[in-house]
DRENVEX-344923 format. One record per residue (C-alpha): y, x, z. Coordinates in steps of 0.05 Angstrom, whole numbers, padded with zeros to 5 digits, always signed. Each point is the difference from the previous one (the first is absolute). Example, Ala and Ser with C-alpha at 12.3 -4.5 7.8 and 13.67 -1.06 7.14 Angstrom:
2
-00090+00246+00156/+00069+00027-00013/
***
This chain:
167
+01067-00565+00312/-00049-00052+00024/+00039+00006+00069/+00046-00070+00001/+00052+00040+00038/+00005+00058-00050/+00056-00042-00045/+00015+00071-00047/-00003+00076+00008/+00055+00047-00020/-00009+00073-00046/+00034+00061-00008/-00001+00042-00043/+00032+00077-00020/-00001+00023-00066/-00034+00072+00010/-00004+00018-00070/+00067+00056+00005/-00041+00033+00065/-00069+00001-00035/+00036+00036-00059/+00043+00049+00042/-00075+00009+00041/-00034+00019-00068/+00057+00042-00025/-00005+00040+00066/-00075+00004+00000/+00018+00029-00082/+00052+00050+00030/-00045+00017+00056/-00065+00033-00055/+00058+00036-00043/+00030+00039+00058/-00074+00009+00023/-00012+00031-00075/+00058+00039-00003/-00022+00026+00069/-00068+00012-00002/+00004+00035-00076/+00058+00043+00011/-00016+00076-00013/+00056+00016+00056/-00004-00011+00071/+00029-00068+00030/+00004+00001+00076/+00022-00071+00032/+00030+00020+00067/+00033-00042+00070/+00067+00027-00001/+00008-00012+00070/-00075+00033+00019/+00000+00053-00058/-00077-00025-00011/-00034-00003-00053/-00021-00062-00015/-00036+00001-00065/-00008+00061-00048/-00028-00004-00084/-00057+00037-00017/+00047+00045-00037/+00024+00024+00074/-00070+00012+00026/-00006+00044-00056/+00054+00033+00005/+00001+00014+00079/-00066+00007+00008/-00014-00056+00048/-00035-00067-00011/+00043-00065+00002/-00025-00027+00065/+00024+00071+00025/+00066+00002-00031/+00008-00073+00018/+00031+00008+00079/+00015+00066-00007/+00069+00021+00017/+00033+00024-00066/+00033+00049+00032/-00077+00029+00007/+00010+00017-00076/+00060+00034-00009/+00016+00075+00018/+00073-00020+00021/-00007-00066+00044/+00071-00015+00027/+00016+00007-00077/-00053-00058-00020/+00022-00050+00066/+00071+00009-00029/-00015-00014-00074/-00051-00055+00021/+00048-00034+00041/+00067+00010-00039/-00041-00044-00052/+00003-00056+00042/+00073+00005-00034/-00005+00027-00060/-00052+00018-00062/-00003+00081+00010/-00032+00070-00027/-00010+00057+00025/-00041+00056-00004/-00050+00022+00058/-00062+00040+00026/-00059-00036+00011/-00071+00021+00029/-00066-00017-00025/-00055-00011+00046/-00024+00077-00009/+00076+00016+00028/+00025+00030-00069/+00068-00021-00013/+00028-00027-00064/+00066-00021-00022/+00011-00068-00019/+00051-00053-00033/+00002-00057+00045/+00038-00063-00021/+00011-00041+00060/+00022-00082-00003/-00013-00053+00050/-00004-00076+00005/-00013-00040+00064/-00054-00054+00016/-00012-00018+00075/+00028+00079+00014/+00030+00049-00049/-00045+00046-00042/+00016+00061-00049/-00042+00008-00066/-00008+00073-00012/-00021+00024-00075/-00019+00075+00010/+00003+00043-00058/-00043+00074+00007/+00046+00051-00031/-00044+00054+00008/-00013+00020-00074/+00073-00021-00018/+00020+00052+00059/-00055+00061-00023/+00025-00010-00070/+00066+00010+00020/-00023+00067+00043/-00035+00020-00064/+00057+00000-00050/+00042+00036+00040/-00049+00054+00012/-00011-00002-00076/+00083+00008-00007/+00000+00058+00052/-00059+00034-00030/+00042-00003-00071/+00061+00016+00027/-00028+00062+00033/-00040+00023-00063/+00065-00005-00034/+00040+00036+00049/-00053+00051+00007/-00009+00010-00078/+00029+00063-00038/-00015-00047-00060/+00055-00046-00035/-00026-00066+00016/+00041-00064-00037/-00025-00073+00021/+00015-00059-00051/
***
């Protein structure tokens, strides 16, 4: 300003305030999907469509599978399941649409256990599918128990020389 030649200056100026609020919101959204991740008592796999990689697992998963998350995390996710083509098809048919289906997947020890998966996808720089795994292994022995409980009956019934009424 002491400068004779300098006769004025000019400013501009942006009004920021809607992206710092839509910054802050997204930083908000960011920790609750990180809660709801990280504290889920079901697996949630995040997986490259196009790859099928893993590309980050909760700790419910490592439990679950039997692998740590830097293990899980590159891992093929076709590694987990007893029917492969099955899982590729499911994984990338959510690139389309939200999807369930039931499956066999393998734990680090190889045991196999059937599962719920619920399969939906969103895209960011590529497309990924967010997997929610649900164990039904007791769901499936209970099942296997009852009806060996109902043949067991049904046989002593058959079998008895007894008159036998149920109410």
């Amino acid at each position: 300003l002491d400068d004779p030649a300098v006769r004025g200056f000019v400013v501009s100026g942006r009004d920021v305030t809607t992206r710092v609020e839509q910054e802050a919101q997204l930083r908000v959204n960011e920790s609750r999907y990180r809660l709801l991740f990280e504290t889920s008592h079901d697996p949630v796999l995040l997986t490259d469509i196009e790859t099928l990689t893993i590309v980050d697992a909760n700790p419910a998963a490592e439990q679950a599978y039997g692998w740590s998350r830097s293990e899980l995390i590159g891992m093929a996710v076709t590694e987990i399941s007893t029917e492969p083509d099955a899982t590729a098809a499911s994984l990338r048919q959510a690139g389309t649409q939200p999807r369930v289906s039931q499956r066999l997947h393998r734990r680090r020890d190889g045991s196999a256990f059937p599962v719920d998966g619920a399969f939906g996808s969103f895209e960011l720089d590529r497309r990924f599918a967010v997997s929610v795994i649900r164990d039904l292994s007791e769901r499936v022995e209970a099942a296997a128990r009852q009806k060996q409980v109902e043949s067991e009956f049904r046989a002593l019934v058959a079998e008895s020389s007894d008159i036998i009424t149920v109410h």
